[in-house]
N, C-alpha and C positions, 0 to 999 in steps of 0.2 A: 758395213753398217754397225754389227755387233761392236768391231771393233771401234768407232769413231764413238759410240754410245758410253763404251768404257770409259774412254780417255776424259769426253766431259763428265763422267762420275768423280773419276781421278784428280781433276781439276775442282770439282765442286769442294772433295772434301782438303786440297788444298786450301785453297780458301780460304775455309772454315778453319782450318788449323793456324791460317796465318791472324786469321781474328782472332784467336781463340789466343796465342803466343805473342800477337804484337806488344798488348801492355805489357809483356815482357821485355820488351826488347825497346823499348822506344821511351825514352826519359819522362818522369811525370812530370815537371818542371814546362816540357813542352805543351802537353794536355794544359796545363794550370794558364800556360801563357795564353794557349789558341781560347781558351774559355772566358775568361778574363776578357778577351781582345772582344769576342761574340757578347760579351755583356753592354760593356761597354759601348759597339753600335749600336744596339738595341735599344740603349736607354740614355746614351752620354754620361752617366757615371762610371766610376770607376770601382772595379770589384775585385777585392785582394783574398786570395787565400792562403793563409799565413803556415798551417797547419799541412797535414798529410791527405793525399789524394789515393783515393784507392778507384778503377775501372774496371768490369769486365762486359763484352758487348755480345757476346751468344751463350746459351740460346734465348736470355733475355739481356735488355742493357740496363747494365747496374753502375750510379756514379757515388761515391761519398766524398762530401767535401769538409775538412773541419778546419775550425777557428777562422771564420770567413766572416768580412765587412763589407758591406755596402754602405759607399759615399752619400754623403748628404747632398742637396743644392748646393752653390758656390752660395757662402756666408750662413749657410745654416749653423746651429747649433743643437745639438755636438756636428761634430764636421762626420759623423756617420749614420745614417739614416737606421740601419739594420747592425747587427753583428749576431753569429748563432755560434753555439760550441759546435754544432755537428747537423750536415745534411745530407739526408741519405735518399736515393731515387731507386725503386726497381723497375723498369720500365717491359711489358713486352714487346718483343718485335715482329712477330709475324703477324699480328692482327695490324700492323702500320702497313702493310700491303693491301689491307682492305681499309684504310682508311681509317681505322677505328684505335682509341687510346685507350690500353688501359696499364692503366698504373697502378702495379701490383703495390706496392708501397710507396711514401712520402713522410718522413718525417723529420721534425725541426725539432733541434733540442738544444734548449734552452735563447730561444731565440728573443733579442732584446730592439722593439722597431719603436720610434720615435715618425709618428704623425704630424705634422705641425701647418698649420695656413696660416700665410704674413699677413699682413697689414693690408693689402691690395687684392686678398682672397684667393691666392692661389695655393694651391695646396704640395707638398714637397715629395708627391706621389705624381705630381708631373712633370713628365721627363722633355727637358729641351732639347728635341731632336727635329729633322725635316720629316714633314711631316709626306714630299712627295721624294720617291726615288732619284741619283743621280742620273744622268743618261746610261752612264755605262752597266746601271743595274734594270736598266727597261725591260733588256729581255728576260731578265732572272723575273720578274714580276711577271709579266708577260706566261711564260711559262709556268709559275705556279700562282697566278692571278685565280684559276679555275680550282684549284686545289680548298677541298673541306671537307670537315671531319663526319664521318655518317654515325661514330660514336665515341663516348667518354665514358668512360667505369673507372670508381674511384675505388681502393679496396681498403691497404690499412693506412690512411692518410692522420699521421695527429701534430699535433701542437703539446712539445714537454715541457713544462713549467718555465712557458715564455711570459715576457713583459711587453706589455705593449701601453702606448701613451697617448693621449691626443690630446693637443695644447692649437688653440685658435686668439693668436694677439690681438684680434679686433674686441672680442669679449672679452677677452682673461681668460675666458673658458680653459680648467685644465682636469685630466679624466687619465688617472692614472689604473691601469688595472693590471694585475699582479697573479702568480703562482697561476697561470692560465693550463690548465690540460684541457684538451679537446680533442673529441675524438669525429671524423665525419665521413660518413655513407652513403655512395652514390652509386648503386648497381648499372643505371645505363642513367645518361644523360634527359633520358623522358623520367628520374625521379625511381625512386621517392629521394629525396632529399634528407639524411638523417642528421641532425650535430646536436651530439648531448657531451659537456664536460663541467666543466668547473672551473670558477676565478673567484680570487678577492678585488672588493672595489675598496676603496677606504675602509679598512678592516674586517668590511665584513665578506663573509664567503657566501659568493653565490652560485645555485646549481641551475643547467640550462639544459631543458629537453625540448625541440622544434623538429619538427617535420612538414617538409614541404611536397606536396604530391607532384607536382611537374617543375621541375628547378629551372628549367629552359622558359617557358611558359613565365615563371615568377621574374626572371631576370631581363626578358623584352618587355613588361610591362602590363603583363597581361595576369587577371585574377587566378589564382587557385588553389585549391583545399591546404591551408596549414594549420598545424597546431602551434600552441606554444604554451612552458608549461615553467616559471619564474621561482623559485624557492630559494628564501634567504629568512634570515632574522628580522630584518628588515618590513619585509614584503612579499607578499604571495599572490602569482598572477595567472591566471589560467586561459586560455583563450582558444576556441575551436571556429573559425568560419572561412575566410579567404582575406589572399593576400599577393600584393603584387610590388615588386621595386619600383621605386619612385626617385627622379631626382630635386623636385623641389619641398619646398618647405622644410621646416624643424625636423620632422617626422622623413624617417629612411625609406617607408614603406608605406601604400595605403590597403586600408586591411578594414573588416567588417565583420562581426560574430558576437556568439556569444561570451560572455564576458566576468572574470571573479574575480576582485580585488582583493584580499586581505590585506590590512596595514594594521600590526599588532600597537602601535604607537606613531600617531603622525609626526608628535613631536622628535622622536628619534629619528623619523624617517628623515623631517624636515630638515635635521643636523647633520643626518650622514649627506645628503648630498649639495650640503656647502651653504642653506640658509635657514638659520638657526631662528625657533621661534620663541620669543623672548615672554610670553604672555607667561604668569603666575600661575595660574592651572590651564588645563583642560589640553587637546587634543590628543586623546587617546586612540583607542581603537577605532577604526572607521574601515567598512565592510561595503562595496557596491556589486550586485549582481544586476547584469541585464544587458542589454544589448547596445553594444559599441562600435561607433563606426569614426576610423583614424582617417583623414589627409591633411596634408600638408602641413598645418601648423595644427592642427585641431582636433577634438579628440570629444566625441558626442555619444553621450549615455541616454538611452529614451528607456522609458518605460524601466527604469533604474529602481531597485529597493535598497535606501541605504538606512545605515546603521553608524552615526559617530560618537562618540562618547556614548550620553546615557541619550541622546534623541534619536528617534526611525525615524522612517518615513517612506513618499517615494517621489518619482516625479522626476524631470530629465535635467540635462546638465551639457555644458557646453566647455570644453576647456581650450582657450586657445594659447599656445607654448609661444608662439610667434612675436610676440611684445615684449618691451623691456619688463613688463613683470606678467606672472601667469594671469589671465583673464576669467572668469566662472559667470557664465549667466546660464539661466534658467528659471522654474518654478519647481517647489517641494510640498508637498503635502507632510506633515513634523504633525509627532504625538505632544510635541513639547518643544519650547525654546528656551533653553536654560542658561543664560549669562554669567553666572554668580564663577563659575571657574575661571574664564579669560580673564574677568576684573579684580576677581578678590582671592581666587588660589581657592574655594571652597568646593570641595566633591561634589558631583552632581548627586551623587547617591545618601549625601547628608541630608537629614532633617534641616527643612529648610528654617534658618536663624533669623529669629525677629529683633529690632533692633530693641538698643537698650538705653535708655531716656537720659542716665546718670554714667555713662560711660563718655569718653574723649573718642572725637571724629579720629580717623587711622589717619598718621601721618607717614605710612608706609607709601614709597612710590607706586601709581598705577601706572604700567608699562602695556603702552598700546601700542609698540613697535610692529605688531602683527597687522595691523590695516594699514600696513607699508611694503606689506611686503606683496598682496595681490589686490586684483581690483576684481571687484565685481558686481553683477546686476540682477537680482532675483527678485522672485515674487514668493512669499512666506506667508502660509495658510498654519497655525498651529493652533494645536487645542487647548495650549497652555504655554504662559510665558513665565519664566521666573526670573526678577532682580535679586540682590542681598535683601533687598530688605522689603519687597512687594510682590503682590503674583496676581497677575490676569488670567483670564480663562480665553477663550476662544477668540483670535485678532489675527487680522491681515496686514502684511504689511508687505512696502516696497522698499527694498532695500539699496542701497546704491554706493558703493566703495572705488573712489575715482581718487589715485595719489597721497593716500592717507587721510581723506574724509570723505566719513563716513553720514551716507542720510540715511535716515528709517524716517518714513510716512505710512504711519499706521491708520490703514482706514476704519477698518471696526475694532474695538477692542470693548473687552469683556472686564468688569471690575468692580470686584465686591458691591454685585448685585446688579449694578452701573452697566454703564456702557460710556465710549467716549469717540475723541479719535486725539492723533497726536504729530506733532513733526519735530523731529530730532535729529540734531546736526551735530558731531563728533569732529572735528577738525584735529588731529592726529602729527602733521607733517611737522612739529618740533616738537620737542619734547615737553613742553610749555601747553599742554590741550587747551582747546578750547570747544565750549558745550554751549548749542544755544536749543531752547526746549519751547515750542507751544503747544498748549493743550488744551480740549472742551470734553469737560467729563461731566454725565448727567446722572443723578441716582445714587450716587454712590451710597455704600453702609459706613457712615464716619469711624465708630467705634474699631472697626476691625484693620481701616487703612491707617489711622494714625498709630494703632497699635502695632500693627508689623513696621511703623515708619520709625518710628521711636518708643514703644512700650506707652505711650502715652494714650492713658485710656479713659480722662475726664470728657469728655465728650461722644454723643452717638446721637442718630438720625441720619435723616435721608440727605445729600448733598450736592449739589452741583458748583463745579469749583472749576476756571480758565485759568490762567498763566501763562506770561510770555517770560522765559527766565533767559541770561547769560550769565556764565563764570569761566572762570580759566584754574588753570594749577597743575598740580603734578599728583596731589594725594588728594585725599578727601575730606581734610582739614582743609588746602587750598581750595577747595572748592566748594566748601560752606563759608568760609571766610569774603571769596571775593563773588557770592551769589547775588544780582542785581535783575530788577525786573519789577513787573506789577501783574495784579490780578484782582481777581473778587472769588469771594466762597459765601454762596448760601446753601443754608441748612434747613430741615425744618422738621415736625414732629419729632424733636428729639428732646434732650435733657444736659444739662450739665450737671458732672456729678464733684462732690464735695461741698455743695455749697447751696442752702435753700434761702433764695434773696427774697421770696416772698415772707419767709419765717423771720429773718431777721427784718423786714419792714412792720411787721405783722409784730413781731415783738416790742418793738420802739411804738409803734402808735398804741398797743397795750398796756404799757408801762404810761405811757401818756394819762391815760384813762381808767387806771386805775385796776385796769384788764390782767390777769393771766393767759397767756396760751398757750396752747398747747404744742408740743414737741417734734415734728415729723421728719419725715426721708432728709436726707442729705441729699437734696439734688433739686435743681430748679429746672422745670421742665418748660418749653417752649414750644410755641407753632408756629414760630419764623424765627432765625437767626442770622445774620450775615452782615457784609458792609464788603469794602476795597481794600488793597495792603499795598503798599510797594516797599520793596529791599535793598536797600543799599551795602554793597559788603557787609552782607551776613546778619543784617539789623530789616527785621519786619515792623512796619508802624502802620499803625490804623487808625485812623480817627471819625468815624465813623459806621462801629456797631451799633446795631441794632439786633432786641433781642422783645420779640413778642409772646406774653401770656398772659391767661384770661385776668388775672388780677395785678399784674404788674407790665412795664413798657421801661424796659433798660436799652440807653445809650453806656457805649463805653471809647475807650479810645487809649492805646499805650502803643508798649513798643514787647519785641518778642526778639534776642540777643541767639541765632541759631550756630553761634559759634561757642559761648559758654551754657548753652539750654536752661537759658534764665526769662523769662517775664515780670514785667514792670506794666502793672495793668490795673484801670481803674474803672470801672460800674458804675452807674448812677440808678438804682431802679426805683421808678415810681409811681407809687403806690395809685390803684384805681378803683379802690372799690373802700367799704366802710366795716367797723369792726363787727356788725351784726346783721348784717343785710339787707335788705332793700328798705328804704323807709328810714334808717335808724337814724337816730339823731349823735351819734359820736363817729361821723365822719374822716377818715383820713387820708381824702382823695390830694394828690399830690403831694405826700410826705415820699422824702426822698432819703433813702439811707445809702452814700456813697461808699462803693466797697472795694479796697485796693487787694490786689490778687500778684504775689509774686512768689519766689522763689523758683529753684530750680525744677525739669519739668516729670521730676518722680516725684518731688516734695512741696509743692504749691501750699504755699499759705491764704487766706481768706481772712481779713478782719474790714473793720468799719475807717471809714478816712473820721476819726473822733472832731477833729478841729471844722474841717468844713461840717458834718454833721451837727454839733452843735450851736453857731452861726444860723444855720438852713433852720435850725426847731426854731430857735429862738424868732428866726424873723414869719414865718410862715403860719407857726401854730401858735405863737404869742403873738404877734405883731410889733413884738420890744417892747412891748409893757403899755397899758391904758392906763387912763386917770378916770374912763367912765365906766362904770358897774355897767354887769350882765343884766339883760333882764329875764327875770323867772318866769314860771307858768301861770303864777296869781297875777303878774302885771307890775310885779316888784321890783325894783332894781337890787341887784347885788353888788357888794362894794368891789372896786376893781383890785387886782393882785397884781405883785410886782411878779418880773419873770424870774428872780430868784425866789421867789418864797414856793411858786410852784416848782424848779426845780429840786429844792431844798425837800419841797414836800412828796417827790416822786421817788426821791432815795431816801426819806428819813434822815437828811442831812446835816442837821445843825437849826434849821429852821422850824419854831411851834406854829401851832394852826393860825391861821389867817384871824384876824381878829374881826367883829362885826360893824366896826366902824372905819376898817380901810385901813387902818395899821395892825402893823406884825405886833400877836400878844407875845408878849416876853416871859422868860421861864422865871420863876422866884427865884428871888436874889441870894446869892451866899452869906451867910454869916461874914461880917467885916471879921477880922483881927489885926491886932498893933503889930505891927514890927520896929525895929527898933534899929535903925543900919547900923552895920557895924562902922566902929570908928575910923578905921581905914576907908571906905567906901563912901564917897559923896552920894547922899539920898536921890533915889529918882524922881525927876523934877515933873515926869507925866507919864502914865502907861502908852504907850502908840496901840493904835486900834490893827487889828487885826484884818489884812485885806480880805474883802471876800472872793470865793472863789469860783475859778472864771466857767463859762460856757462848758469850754472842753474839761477842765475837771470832772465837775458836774457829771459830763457823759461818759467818760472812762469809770467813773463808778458806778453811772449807770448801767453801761454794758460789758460790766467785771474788767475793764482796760486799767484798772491802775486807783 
């Protein structure tokens, strides 16, 4: 017995020796071939290794393989799927007697694999082979059919600055990532799961720290504890709750937790991964924390506090990656809605710029390329909105972004003092916009909206103003230019400033009568003002204001030029009350002084229309001259005046006092003297009389015009 026990010692450690000698003794060439041969059924590719084979198989098995490729599909490109400079295995062997793998090392260096799915969606990681055994390999199945693994231990498993690719022809899709080290940790197959390294994607470098608490558990589809922990230039992402492989939808995995976004710059972000955003200012920082939950195409933030540019806020978010462009609905609660960056390139953090009355609309392009690029559907509670050139305080709106147009329906909004509501339609999809606007605003402080609208600050009171507008264009030139539409605006306890139409009526019927007046405000105050407008390419015309106060009642009617900021506008105010008050006897109800209001709209002009004005006195407060005397208080008659001697006698004009029997007394005559013509010079055969001078002269001296 002793002795038979030796001999299988003596045999063992042959054996062992012959293992231990064979790569000695047995050509690598052969090894390379039988490997090669084993890859190739396995997969139907074919697997070259061009380089040096090194083996040894006790007391663990160790293979290195270098400068080795792996075939493409038949017609792929490139026609190799893989190639690595070097692959190294240490494997142990006496835990394969208990079933159990572990693999002391695995490393790939510099390994370069190309991903690719055709056109028909198959991916070039699937290998065409049979899928059932030959007959003659039944029993080999048969025989290790029952055969599996009770464990996996991974020890130094890495990836040395490999490239790896992945290109999908159906999209274009193409995702190239570079200088890859990674390093990954699996003490037993129940987890934890460690892979922390590092890659560049499109230049920038990103670091990857994840852990997955049951790797086995994550890979059948079932949830469990992972982190994940994103840092780049770009982006910073942090994520703690559970997670499970998934094979449908955009998304790899579905996963649920909590949740920290950093994005130092969306617009960067937006450019590195291939859709650049083309808007003039704005997307900056944007920050979400809160709870998120991934599948399949989608990607849902509740109870979310975000932070982008200069607006917060909070409120949930839905993103769905699964459509040809990303999708975003939700609701936000926002401290602020501030546009003035996407449209006009202005900081959120600038003092907000009121317009300027005598400056040119911007003929700089407004690139709204950005509401093309996602769509989305939300609901917007803010406590403030801000345009370039206006700002609302507390408004709700529904927002609506479907293929590059864009609705906002603002249900309440807040405005200078006002309140209103609005619908607004952005139509986006050429480059060509188109804008159509309506609106019902009640209350509003006129002074302060026209003034942030254009520095235009003759006018204030309370106002309610509708609007149905369209325009189209590229700039904001184009879009005051081709503005077409109608509306009405009433106003009321307010004032117009520069211009006092009861002083200038009040003046003319004074001067009539022999009156002074006195001097006051620059400003006509009203208790009703308003009428209807419509706009044709950029021209506002009215012909029907009206303007109510206690002693005057003005109609006007012109046109308002919103593309050169000029008005051409004409007043009629008339007069309703008498020069001394109730009772008096020097009436001037119905005296109408027409008053033309132009210029551009920082430097409006005010004077009197002289020509119709004097026509209007002459016919209303002369009647064009009588032939029958006044009669006086004794029961007299007074001899009638012509209407020049009264005008003549309200300026001191050329004209002596009225004389008592109905003709003009004449001033004493000049001394005659001879003259003598000279002899060259035929004598003048009759003086011609001097025309007199008309209405309108008259009143232009009247009211210093000339």
């Amino acid at each position: 017995m002793r002795r038979l026990l030796g001999i299988l010692i003596l045999l063992v450690i042959v054996v062992i020796g012959i293992l231990l000698a064979a790569p000695n003794f047995i050509p690598m060439d052969v090894y390379k071939s039988q490997i090669a041969q084993a890859a190739e059924r396995s997969t139907g590719r074919a697997l070259t290794i061009n380089g040096d084979l090194k083996i040894a198989l006790f007391p663990r098995l160790q293979i290195e393989l270098n400068d080795v490729a792996f075939a493409n599909r038949e017609g792929g490109d490139p026609s190799e799927m893989a190639t690595m400079d070097r692959l190294s295995i240490r494997l142990a062997v006496m835990p394969l007697l208990r079933r159990e793998v572990v693999i002391e090392s695995f490393v790939l260096e510099r390994p370069q694999i190309i991903l690719d799915v055709d056109s028909r969606g198959r991916g070039n990681w699937e290998f065409d082979i049979a899928t059932t055994p030959a007959d003659g390999d039944a029993s080999a199945e048969a025989e290790g059919g029952d055969f599996a693994l009770n464990e996996v231990s991974l020890g130094d498993v890495r990836l040395v600055d490999g490239d790896v690719r992945f290109r999908d022809h159906r999209s274009g899709a193409d995702y190239h990532m570079q200088d890859i080290d990674l390093t990954v940790s699996l003490p037993t197959l129940q987890g934890p799961l460690g892979l922390d390294g590092q890659l560049t994607y499109n230049g920038e470098r990103l670091n990857l720290d994840t852990t997955v608490a049951d790797p086995r558990a994550f890979l059948d589809g079932t949830q469990t504890a992972t982190t994940l922990a994103l840092r780049s230039g770009v982006i910073r992402l942090a994520f703690g709750g559970t997670a499970a492989m998934t094979n449908s939808g955009a998304l790899p995995v579905r996963a649920g937790g909590d949740t920290a976004l950093n994005v130092p710059s969306v617009r960067r972000l937006a450019a590195w991964t291939g859709s650049p955003i083309e808007s003039p200012g704005g997307f900056g920082p944007l920050e979400i924390n809160g709870r998120a939950d991934a599948s399949g195409d989608t990607i849902n933030f509740s109870n979310a506090t975000l932070l982008f540019d200069d607006m917060s806020g909070t409120g949930n978010l839905t993103v769905n990656l699964g459509r040809s462009r990303p999708r975003i609905n939700g609701s936000l609660e926002l401290n602020k809605v501030d546009v003035r960056p996407y449209v006009s390139g202005e900081t959120s953090s600038a003092p907000r710029r009121r317009g300027n009355a005598s400056s040119e609309w911007s003929t700089e392009p407004i690139n709204l390329a950005a509401l093309r690029a996602f769509d989305m559907d939300l609901n917007v509670t803010a406590d403030e909105v801000l345009t370039s050139s206006i700002q609302m305080g507390r408004s709700v709106l529904d927002v609506t972004l479907r293929n590059g147009v864009l609705t906002a329906v603002i249900q309440e909004m807040a405005l200078y003092d006002g309140g209103g509501t609005a619908h607004l339609e952005v139509d986006a999809r050429q480059d060509v916009a188109i804008i159509r606007q309506r609106a019902t605003i009640s209350l509003v402080q006129a002074l302060p909206l026209f003034t942030d609208l254009a520095n235009f600050s003759a006018l204030e009171g309370l106002g309610n103003v509708t609007m149905d507008l369209t325009t189209r264009g590229r700039s904001q030139r184009d879009f005051i230019s081709a503005l077409n539409g109608t509306g009405e605006i009433r106003f009321r306890d307010g004032a117009l400033k520069g211009i006092n139409l009861a002083q200038l009526v009040r003046s003319v019927g004074g001067a009539a009568f022999g009156i002074e007046t006195a001097r006051g405000p620059q400003q006509t105050d009203f208790a009703e003002l308003g009428g209807t407008f419509q706009i044709r390419d950029g021209i506002v015309s009215n012909v029907d204001m009206r303007l109510l106060n206690p002693l005057l009642r003005v109609t006007g009617a012109g046109t308002t030029n919103l593309i050169n900021r000029t008005v051409e506008y004409r007043v009629d105010p008339q007069a309703v009350w008498d020069l001394e008050g109730q009772g008096a006897q020097r009436d001037v109800t119905g005296l109408t002084v027409p008053v033309l209001i132009s210029g551009t709209w920082d430097n409006l002009q005010f004077g009197p229309d002289v020509g119709a004005l004097g026509q209007q006195f002459l016919r209303n407060q002369l009647g064009g001259g009588t032939s029958d005397g006044a009669t006086t208080e004794d029961g007299s008659t007074e001899p009638a005046v012509s209407p020049e001697s009264i005008l003549r006698g309200l300026i001191g004009g050329g004209g002596g006092p009225a004389a008592t029997d109905g003709t003009e007394a004449t001033a004493p005559a000049e001394p005659e003297t001879e003259t003598t013509p000279a002899p060259d010079e035929p004598a003048e055969e009759e003086e011609t009389e001097e025309e007199p001078p008309t209405p309108e002269d008259l009143f232009r001296q009247l009211l210093g015009g000339g």
